[in-house]
C-alpha positions in Angstrom: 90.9 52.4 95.9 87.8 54.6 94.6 89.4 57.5 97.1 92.8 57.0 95.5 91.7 57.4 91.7 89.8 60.4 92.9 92.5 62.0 95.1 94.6 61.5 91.9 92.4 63.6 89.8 92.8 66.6 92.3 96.6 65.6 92.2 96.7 67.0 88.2 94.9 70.1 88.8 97.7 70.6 92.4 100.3 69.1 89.7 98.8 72.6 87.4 99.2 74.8 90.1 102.7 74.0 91.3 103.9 73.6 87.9 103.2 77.5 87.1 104.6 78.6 90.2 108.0 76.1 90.3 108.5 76.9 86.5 108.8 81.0 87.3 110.4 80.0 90.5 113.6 77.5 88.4 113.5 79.9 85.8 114.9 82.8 87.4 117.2 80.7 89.5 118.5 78.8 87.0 119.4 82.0 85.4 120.5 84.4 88.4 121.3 81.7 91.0 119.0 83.8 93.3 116.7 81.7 95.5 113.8 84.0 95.4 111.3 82.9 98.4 109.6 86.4 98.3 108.1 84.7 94.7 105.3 83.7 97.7 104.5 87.5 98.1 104.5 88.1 94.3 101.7 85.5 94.0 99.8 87.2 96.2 99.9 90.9 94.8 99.0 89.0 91.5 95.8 87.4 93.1 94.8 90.7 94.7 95.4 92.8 91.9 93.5 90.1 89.6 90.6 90.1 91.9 90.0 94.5 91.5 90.2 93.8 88.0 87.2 90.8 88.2 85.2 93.1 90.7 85.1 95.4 88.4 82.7 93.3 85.8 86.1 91.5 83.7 86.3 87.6 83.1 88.3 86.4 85.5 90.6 84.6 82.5 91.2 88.5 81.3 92.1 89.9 84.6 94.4 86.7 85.1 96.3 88.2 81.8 96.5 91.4 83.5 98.0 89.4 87.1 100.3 88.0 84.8 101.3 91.7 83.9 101.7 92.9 87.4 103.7 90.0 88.1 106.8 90.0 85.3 106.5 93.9 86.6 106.7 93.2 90.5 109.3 90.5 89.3 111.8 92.8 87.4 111.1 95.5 89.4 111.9 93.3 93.2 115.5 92.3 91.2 116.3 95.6 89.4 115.7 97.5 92.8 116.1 95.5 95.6 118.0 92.1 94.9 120.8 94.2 92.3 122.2 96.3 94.8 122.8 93.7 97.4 124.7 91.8 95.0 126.6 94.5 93.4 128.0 95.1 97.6 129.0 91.3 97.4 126.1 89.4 99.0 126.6 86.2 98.5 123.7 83.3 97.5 123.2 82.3 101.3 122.6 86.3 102.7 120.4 86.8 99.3 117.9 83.4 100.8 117.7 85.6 104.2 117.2 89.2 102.0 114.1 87.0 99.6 112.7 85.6 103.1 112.7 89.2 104.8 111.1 90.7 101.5 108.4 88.0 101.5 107.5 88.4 105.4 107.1 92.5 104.8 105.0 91.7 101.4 102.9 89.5 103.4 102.5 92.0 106.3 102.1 95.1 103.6 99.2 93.2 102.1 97.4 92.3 105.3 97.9 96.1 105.9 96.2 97.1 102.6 93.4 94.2 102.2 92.9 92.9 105.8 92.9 89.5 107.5 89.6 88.8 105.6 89.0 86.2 102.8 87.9 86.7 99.8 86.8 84.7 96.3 87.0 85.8 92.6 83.3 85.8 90.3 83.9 82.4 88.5 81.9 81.3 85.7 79.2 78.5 86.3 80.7 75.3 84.6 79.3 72.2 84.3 81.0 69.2 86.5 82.7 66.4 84.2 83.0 63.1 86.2 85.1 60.2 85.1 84.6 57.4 87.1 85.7 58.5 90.6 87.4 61.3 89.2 85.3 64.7 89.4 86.5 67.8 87.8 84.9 71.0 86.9 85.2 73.3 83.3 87.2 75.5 85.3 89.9 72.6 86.2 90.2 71.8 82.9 90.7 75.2 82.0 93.7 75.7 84.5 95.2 72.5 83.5 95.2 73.6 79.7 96.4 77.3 81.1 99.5 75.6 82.5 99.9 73.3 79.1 100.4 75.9 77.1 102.5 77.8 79.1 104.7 74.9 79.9 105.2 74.0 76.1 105.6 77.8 75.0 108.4 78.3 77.4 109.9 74.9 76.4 110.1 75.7 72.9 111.5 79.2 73.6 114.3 78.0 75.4 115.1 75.6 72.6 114.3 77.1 69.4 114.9 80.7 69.7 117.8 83.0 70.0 116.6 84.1 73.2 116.2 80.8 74.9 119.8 79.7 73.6 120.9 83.2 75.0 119.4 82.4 78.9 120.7 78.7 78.4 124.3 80.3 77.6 124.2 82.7 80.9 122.3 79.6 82.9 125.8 77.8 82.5 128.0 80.5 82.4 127.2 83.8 82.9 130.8 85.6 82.7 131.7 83.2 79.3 128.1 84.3 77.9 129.5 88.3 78.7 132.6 87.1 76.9 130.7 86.2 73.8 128.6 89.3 73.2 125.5 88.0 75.2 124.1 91.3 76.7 123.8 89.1 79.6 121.9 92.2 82.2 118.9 92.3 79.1 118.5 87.8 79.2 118.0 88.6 83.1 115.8 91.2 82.9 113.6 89.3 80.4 113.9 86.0 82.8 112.8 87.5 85.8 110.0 89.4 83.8 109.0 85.7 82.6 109.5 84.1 85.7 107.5 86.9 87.0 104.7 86.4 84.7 104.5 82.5 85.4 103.7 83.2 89.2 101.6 86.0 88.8 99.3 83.4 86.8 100.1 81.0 89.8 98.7 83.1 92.2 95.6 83.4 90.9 95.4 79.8 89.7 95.9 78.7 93.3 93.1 81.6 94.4 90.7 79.5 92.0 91.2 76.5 92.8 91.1 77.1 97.0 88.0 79.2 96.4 88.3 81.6 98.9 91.6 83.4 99.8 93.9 85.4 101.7 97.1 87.1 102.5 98.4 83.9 103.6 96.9 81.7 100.6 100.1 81.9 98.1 102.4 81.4 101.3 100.5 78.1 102.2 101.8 77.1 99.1 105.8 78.0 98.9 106.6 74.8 99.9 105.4 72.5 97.8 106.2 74.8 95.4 109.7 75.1 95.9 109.4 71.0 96.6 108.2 70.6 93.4 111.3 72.9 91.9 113.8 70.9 94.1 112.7 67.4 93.2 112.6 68.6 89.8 116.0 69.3 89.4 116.4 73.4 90.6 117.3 75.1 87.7 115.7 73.1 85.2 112.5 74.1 84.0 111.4 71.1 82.2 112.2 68.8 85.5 109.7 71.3 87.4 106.9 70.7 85.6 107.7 67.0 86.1 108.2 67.6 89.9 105.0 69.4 90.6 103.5 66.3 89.0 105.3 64.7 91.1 104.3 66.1 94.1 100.8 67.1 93.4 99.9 63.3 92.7 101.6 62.1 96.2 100.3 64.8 98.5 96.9 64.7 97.4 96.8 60.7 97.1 98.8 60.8 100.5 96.5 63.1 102.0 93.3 61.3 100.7 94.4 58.1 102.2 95.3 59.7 105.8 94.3 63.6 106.5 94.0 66.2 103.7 96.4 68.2 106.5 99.0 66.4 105.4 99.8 67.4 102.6 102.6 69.5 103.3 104.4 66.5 105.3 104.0 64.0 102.1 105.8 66.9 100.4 108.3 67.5 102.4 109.2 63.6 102.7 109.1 63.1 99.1 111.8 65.8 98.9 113.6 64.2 101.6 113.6 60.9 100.0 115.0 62.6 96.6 117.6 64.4 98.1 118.9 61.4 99.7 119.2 58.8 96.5 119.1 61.6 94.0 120.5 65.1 95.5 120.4 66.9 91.8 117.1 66.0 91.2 115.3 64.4 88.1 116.5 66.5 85.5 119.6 68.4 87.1 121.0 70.9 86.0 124.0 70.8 83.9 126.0 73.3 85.5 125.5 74.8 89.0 126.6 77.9 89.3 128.0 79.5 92.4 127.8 83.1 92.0 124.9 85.3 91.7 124.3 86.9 88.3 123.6 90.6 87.7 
């Protein structure tokens, strides 16, 4: 029981991590309809570039601003010049997966060209260790939980109480009606993927953190749960990701402490099995699914 209560402590810092990167990850898709797997290769420029900047003598909460930066740049700049033009030649939402899965496996291999097959580890403050019972979690886990908090409630009140958020939620449902109405529907793309972009940029070196030591492959290792935690969710819906990575955070790591901590991949996986099958829209669906890409 004692490794359960503890496993389930780990499972709200996981349930941090995977909500940063499923939010960014729903965001854009709920907008663009784009199923953006190369957001794996996006998390880990942000890590990289984040770790030059905390070499260099900067807090690592500062040079996880300036990750966020790269990463709503990387973002725009991976639709604007890559993704656009396929779609504007009529590539349709299935060829775009295979075009996001061939962009991720060249970042990946780019970056192990650049930085190496090494690992590597960011200067982290000395915090003190808070334990709660079984539970056992450092200044630095607190930290990244409250990180993706606020980010979580900012973007939720955007997208309810501003004109901009009501503009993304119009092209979310309908994209050509949103045209129709005088939404300049290419800037609410540009401005989602830039957010979206900014959320995993942030993820990236969240996940860095919290595995301590990291590599090209770090951010990969955790696409799927990722994109679990999106799917179960509700894909599109950025309020039902943050509830699915809570979701799966708290069964993987409680799964994985009760059997092997290599597991933790399969409990994800079979949770989103298990959802598909009774509830195939997720939590939270969506209220419209879209077919067609967005430009």
């Amino acid at each position: 029981m004692n490794i359960a209560i503890e496993a389930a402590g780990f499972g709200l810092v996981t349930a941090s991590l995977l909500s940063l990167g499923a939010v960014g990850f729903t965001l854009q898709y709920g907008v663009t309809n784009v199923f953006n797997l190369a957001t794996a290769g996006i998390m880990t420029g942000s890590a990289y570039v984040a770790l030059q900047v905390n070499q260099a003598g900067v807090s690592i909460w500062w040079a996880m601003v300036v990750a966020g930066v790269f990463g709503g740049v990387a973002s725009y700049a991976l639709n604007r010049f890559v993704y656009v033009p396929f779609i504007r030649r009529g590539v349709k939402a299935f060829s775009m997966v295979i075009i996001a899965l061939a962009v991720w496996t060249m970042m990946q291999y780019i970056t192990l060209a650049i930085v190496g097959p090494g690992f590597f580890a960011f200067r982290l403050p000395k915090t003190h260790t808070y334990q709660f019972e079984s539970i056992s979690l450092t200044g630095t886990d607190f930290i990244l939980i409250i990180v993706a908090l606020i980010g979580m409630l900012a973007l939720e009140a955007a997208l309810r109480l501003t004109k901009f958020g009501k503009a993304m939620r119009a092209v979310a449902t309908n994209a050509p009606l949103a045209r129709a109405s005088g939404i300049r529907v290419d800037r609410i793309i540009d401005i989602t993927w830039i957010t979206s972009g900014i959320f995993t940029g942030v993820a990236g070196v969240a996940i860095s953190m919290v595995v301590v030591s990291f590599s090209y492959t770090t951010a990969g290792d955790f696409l799927v749960p990722i994109v679990a935690a999106a799917i179960v969710g509700g894909v599109g819906s950025p309020t039902g990701a943050m509830i699915g990575a809570l979701v799966v955070g708290m069964v993987s790591e409680i799964g994985a402490a009760l059997t092997q901590p290599d597991y933790k991949d399969v409990f994800a996986f079979a949770l989103l099995a298990v959802v598909l099958l009774l509830r195939p829209s997720g939590l939270i669906p969506e209220k419209a699914q879209r077919k067609e890409l967005a430009l």
